[in-house]
N, C-alpha and C positions, 0 to 999 in steps of 0.2 A: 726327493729324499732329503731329510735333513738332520744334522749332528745338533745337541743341546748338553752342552754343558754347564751343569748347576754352580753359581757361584759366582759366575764370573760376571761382568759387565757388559752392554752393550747402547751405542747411543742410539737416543730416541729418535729417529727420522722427523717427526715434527718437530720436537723444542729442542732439542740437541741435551740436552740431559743424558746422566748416566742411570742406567736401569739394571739393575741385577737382576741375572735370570735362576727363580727360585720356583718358576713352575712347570710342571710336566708338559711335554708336547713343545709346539713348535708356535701356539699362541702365548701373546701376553700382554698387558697390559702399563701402561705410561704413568707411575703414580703421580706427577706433577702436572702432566697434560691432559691425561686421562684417554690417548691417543691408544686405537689397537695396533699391535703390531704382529708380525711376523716372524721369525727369524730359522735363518739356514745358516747350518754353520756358523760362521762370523757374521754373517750380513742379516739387516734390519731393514724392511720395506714395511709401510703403512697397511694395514688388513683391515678393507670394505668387502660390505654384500650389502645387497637388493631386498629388501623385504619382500615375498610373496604377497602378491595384489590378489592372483586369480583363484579363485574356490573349484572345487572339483564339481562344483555343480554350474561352474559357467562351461566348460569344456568342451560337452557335446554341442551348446549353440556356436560355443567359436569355430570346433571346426567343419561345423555344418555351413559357418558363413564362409570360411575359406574356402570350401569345397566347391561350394556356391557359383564362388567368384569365378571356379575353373569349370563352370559347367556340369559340374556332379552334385543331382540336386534329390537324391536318394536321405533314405533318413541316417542318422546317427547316430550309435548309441556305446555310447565306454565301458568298457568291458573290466578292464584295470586302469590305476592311475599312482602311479609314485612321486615326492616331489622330493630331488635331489639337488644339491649346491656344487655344481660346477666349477673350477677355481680357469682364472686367467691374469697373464700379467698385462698390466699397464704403464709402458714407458711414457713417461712425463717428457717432453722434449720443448726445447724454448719456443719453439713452433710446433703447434700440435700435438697427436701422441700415436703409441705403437701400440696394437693389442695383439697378443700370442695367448692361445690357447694352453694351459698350463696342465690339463690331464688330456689323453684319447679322449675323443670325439666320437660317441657314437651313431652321430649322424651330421653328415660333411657338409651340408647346407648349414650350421654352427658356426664354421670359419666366416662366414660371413656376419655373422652375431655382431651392434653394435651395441656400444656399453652407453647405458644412459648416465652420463658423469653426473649430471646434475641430480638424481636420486640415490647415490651412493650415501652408506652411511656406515658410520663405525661399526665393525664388527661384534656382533654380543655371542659371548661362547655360549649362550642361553639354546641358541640354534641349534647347536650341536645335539641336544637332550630329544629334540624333533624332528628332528630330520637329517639323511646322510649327508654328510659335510665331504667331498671325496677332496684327498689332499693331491699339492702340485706333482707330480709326476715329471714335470719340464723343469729343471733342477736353475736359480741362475746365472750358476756358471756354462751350464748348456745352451741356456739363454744368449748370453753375452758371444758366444762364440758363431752364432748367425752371422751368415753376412751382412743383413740390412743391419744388425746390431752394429757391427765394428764399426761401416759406417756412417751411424749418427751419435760414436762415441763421446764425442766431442761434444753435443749436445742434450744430451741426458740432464734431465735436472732432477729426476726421482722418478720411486719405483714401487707400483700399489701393486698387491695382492686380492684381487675380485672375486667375490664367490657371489655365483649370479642364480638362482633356481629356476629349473625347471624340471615340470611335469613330462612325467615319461609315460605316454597313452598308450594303452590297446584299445581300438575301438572298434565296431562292427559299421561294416557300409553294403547295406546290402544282404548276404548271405558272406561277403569276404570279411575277413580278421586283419587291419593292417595295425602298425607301430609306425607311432611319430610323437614327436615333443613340442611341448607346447611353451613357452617362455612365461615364466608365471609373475612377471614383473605389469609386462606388456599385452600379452595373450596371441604373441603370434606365433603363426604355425610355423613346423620344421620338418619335412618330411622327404624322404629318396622316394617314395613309392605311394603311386596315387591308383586312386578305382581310374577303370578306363574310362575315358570321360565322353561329353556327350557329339564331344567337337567331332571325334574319330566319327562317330558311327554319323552323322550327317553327312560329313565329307563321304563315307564309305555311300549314303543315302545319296544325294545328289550325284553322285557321280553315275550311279546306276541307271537314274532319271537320265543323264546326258545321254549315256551310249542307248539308251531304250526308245527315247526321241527323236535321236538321229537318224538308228535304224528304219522306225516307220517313215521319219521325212523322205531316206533313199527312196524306199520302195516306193512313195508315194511321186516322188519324181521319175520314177522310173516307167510308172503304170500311165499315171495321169498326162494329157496331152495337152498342149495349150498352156500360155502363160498366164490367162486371168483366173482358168480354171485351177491349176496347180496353186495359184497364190490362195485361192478362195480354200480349195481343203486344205495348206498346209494352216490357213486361220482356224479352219473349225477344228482341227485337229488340236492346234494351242490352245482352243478354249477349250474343249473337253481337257485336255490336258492338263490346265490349271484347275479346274474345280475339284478331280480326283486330287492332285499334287496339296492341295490346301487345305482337301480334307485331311490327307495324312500329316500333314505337318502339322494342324490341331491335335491329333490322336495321337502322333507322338510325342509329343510337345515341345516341339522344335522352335 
C-alpha cells in the first residue's frame, strides 16, 4: 500500500536530486536522470522489471521439456495463458543482496525465484497498458521489520523495486488440466502439482517382477532336488524371465 501526495518533493535514489511528485500512482519518473522510481509514502526505491523473452507459442515445448526431464513424456497442450508482473524487493547490501517477495505467491516454488540482475531494466509505465502490473502488497516498512532485515541494517546500501513476468498456464497432460507458471524472462517451470510420473509406476513395475521371481525361485527350490540341477532351472528360469521382462519394458517404454 502506498500514500502519494502531490506537490511535494522526494529525492531521486540514483542522482540524489529533488523530484516533485506531480503524477498519479505510486510510479514516476527522474526528470534529470531519467531514473524510474517508486515511491511509498515518504520513501523512494529504484523501479526495474524484466522484459518478457517467452511467446505463448514457446510454452507447450518448455513445459513438455520440463516434464520430460521428470519422466512424464505424454503430450502437451495450453489450454490458457496469462502473462502478469510480479513485484519483489531487492535489498542492495555491500555484500550481496536480499530478495523478498513483495505480493502473495501463488505458487510457493517462486520463493525460490532468482532475479536475474544483470537483465533488469528501467521500468517503462508502457507495460502497464499490456499487461497486469500487480502492486507491492509487502509494504517497506513491513519490510524493514523482518528479522533478517534488522539484522543487515547496518548494511543496506539501497533498495529496488522488481517486477518480474510470468505466464500463468493451464495446460492439459493427458486427459488431466494442471496450473503452473512459467517465468517469461527465462522459461522455467514453477509448478506444486505434477502428472504422475513414470518413475512411480516402474518402481510399482519392478517391484512386482521381484516378488513374482522370487516366488517361483522358492517353489522351484523347494520341488527341484540337487544342486546343479536347481542351479540349471533357476538359469533357464532367468532367461525365459528376461526375454518376457525386456519385451515389456519395450511396450511400455521404460
Amino acid at each position: 500500500m502506498y500514500i502519494i501526495i502531490k506537490g511535494m518533493d522526494i529525492k531521486c535514489t540514483q542522482c540524489g536530486a529533488a523530484v516533485e511528485i506531480n503524477e498519479e500512482g505510486g510510479f514516476l519518473t527522474c526528470p534529470y536522470c531519467d531514473s524510474r522510481l517508486y515511491v511509498e509514502s515518504d520513501q523512494t526505491v529504484r523501479h526495474f522489471y524484466l522484459k518478457p523473452e517467452i511467446k505463448s507459442n514457446e510454452l507447450a515445448p518448455i513445459i513438455s521439456k520440463a516434464l520430460f526431464e521428470r519422466e512424464l513424456r505424454g503430450p502437451v497442450s495450453v489450454v490458457e495463458n496469462k502473462v502478469g508482473f510480479i513485484p519483489f524487493w531487492l535489498i542492495r547490501l555491500e555484500e550481496g543482496a536480499l530478495r523478498f517477495p513483495a505480493a502473495e505467491l501463488a505458487n510457493s516454488e517462486l520463493q525460490d525465484f532468482k532475479i536475474p540482475v544483470g537483465k533488469l531494466v528501467p521500468y517503462d509505465p508502457e507495460v502497464g497498458s499490456s499487461f497486469h502490473i500487480e502492486m507491492p502488497q509487502l509494504s517497506l516498512d513491513d519490510l524493514k521489520k523482518k528479522p533478517v532485515m534488522e539484522q543487515v541494517a547496518n548494511k543496506i546500501v539501497g533498495t529496488d523495486l522488481i517486477h518480474v513476468p510470468f505466464h500463468r498456464v493451464t495446460y492439459k497432460y493427458g486427459e488431466e488440466v494442471f496450473n503452473a507458471m512459467v517465468d517469461a524472462g527465462e522459461g522455467k517451470l514453477y509448478t506444486e502439482k505434477l502428472p504422475r510420473g513414470l518413475s512411480k509406476e516402474k518402481d510399482r513395475f519392478f517391484l512386482i517382477l521381484f516378488f513374482a521371481l522370487s516366488i517361483v525361485y522358492l517353489i522351484e527350490a523347494f520341488l527341484v532336488k540337487g544342486f546343479w540341477l536347481t542351479l540349471l532351472t533357476f538359469a533357464v528360469t532367468g532367461a525365459i524371465a528376461w526375454y518376457y521382462i525386456r519385451a515389456l519394458l519395450e511396450k511400455k517404454g521404460y
